[in-house]
N, C-alpha and C positions, 0 to 999 in steps of 0.2 A: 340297596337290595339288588342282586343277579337278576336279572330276567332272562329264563331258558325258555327251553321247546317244551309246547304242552302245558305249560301256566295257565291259566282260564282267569278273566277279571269280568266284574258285572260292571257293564254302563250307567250310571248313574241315569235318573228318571228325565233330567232337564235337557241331558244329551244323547237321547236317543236318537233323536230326528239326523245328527250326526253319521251314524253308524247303521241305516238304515232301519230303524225301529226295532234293532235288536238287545236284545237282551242282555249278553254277552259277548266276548273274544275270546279267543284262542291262540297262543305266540305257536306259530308253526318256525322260526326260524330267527334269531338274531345273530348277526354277525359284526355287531359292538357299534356299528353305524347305523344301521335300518335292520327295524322290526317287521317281520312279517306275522299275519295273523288271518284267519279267518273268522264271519260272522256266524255264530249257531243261526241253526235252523235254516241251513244252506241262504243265508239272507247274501251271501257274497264273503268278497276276502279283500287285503290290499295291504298295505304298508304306510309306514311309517318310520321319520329319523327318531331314534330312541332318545333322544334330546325330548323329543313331542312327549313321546311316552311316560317318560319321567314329571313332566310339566302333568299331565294329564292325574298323575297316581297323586300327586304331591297337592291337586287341585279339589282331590276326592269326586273327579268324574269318572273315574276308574278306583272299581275298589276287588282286591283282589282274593279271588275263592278258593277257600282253604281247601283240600283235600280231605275227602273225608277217610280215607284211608288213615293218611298222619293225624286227626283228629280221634281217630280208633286207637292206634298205638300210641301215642301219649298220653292216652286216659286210661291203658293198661300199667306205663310204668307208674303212673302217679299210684296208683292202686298195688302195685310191689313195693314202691316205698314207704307207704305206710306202716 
């Protein structure tokens, strides 16, 4: 899975204390070595080797938030194809 800018993932519940009891992240920047990200709700920002991050997605302490945009337009073509 690509990880860009602007991807949003929720913290899973057991690793908040982690991430400063937030909720979420946010990928402001990868450049294929280190992830950069900020916490919602201005909790803070920081970084990460995208090696962690993968570890982390694959751990399900990070699970990642679908767009509801792309969730709208997929459920419009499903409804064309019909």
């Amino acid at each position: 899975m690509s990880i860009e800018a602007g991807m949003k993932y929720q913290i899973g519940q057991k690793f908040k204390s982690n991430f400063n009891s937030s909720d979420s992240l946010t990928i402001l920047n990868n450049n294929g070595v280190t992830v950069q990200f900020t916490l919602d709700d201005g909790k803070g920002r920081g970084s990460m080797p995208l090696e962690h991050l993968n570890y982390l997605l694959k751990r399900d302490n990070l699970t990642k938030i679908t767009n509801k945009r792309a969730l709208i337009h997929d459920s419009n073509n499903e409804e064309k194809i019909s």
